[in-house]
C-alpha positions in Angstrom: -11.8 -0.7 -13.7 -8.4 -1.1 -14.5 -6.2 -2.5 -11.7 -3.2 -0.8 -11.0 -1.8 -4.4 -9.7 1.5 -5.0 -10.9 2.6 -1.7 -11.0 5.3 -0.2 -8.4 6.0 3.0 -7.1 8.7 2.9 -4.5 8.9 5.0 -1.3 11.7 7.6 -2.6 9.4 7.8 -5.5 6.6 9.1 -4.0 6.6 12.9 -3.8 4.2 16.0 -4.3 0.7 14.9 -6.0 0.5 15.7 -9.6 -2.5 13.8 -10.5 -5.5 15.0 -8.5 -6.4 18.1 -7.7 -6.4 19.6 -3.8 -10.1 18.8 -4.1 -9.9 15.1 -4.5 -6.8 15.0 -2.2 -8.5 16.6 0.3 -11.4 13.8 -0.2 -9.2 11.4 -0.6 -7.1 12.1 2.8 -11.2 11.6 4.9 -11.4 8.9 3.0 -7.9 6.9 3.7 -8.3 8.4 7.2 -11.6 6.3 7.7 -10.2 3.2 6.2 -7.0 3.4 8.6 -8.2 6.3 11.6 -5.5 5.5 14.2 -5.6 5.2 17.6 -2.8 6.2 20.6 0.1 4.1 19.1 -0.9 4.2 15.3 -0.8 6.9 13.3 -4.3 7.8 11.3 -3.3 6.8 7.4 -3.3 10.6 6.3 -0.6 11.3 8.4 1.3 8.8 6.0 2.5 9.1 2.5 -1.1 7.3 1.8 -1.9 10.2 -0.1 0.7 10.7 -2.8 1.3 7.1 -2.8 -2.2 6.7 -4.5 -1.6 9.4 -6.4 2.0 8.5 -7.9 -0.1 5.2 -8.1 -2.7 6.8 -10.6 0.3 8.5 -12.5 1.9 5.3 -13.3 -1.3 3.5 -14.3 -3.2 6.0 -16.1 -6.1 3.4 -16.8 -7.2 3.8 -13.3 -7.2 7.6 -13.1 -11.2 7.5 -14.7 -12.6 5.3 -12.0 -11.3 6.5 -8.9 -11.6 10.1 -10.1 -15.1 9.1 -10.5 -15.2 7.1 -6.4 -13.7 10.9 -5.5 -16.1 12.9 -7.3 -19.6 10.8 -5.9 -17.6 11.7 -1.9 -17.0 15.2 -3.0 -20.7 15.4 -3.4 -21.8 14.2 -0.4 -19.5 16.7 1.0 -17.0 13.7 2.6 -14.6 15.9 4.3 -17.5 17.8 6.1 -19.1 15.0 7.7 -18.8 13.0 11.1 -17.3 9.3 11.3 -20.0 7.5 11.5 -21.7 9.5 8.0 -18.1 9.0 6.6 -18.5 5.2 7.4 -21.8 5.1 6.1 -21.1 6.9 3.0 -17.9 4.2 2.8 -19.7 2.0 3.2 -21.6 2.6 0.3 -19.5 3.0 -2.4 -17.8 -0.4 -1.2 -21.1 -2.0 -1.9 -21.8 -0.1 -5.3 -22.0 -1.8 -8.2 -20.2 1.0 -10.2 -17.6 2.9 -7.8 -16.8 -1.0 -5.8 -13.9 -2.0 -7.4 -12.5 1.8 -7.1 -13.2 1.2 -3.4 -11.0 -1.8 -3.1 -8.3 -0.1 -5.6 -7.8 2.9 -3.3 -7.7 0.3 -0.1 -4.9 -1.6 -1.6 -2.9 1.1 -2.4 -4.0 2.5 0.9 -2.3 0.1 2.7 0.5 -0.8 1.0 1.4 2.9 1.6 0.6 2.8 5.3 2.4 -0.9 5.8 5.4 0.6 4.8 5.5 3.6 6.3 8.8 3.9 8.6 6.7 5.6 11.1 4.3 2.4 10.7 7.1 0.3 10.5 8.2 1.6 13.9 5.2 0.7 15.8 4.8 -2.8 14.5 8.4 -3.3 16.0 7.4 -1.7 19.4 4.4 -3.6 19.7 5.2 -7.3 18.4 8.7 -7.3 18.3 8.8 -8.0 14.2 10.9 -6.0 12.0 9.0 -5.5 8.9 12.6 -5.1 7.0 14.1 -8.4 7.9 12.1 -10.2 5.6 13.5 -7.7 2.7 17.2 -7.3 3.6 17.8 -10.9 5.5 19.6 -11.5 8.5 23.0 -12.0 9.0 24.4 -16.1 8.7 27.3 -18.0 9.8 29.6 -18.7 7.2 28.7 -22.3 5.0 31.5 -24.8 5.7 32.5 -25.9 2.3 34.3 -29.1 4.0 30.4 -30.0 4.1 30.3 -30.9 0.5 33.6 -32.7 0.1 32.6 -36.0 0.0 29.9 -35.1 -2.9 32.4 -33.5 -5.2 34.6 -37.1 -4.7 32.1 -38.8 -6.2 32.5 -40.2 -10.0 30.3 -37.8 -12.7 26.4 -39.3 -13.2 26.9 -38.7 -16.4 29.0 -39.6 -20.1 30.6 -37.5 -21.9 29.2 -36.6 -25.4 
């Protein structure tokens, strides 16, 4: 399968699915809903941009359309979005351990999370419940200003070098 690694799709980016159709979605959304389900302070992955992400994912890297279409099309078979948890699970499960639709399995978990670890509303509860702002890391905190004076006595010192 191709990966879609090194491919970005940023969150203003992601809009209305125009890869897969409601079908898949719809298997797709019990699917990413099993791999994140939520509790009472996180919020199940389909009620995330999980959904389009993957698919504005699949737009972008076209090479990967074929196999997770295919992951998609084995669930909508076994009638995924029809089934109990623990069938879901099982049937997960499954396709994580096939030979043919396992590397589509870890594709659509990737991009699965990447979607949901952004998420503002995800982004939110991380805060709440650790204290962390997932943003710092990205926009930086605020520093004192550097103290030039610092350097002073470097820039005195005679050029370690000649002149050519």
């Amino acid at each position: 399968m191709a990966d879609p690694g090194g491919v970005y799709v940023a969150p203003e980016e992601v809009g209305e699915p125009s890869v897969l159709d409601p079908r898949e979605l719809a298997v797709l959304e019990a699917w990413v809903d099993r791999l994140v389900p939520g509790d009472a302070h996180w919020p199940p992955a389909g009620a995330t941009p999980a959904v389009a992400y993957i698919d504005a994912m699949l737009d972008r890297a076209p090479a990967a359309r074929a196999p997770i279409r295919a992951a998609l099309a084995r669930l909508a078979d076994r009638d995924l979005t029809a089934l109990g948890d623990e069938v879901r699970d099982a049937e997960l499960r499954a396709l994580e351990a096939s030979s043919e639709h396992g590397p589509a399995f870890r594709a659509v978990l990737e991009m699965t999370l990447e979607a949901y670890y952004r998420d503002p509303a995800v982004e939110q509860v991380v805060e709440a419940r650790t204290g962390f702002d997932s943003r710092r890391p990205m926009v930086g905190t605020p520093m004192a200003p550097f103290d030039e004076a610092r350097v002073d006595r470097v820039r005195a010192l005679p050029p370690r070098y000649r002149p050519a």
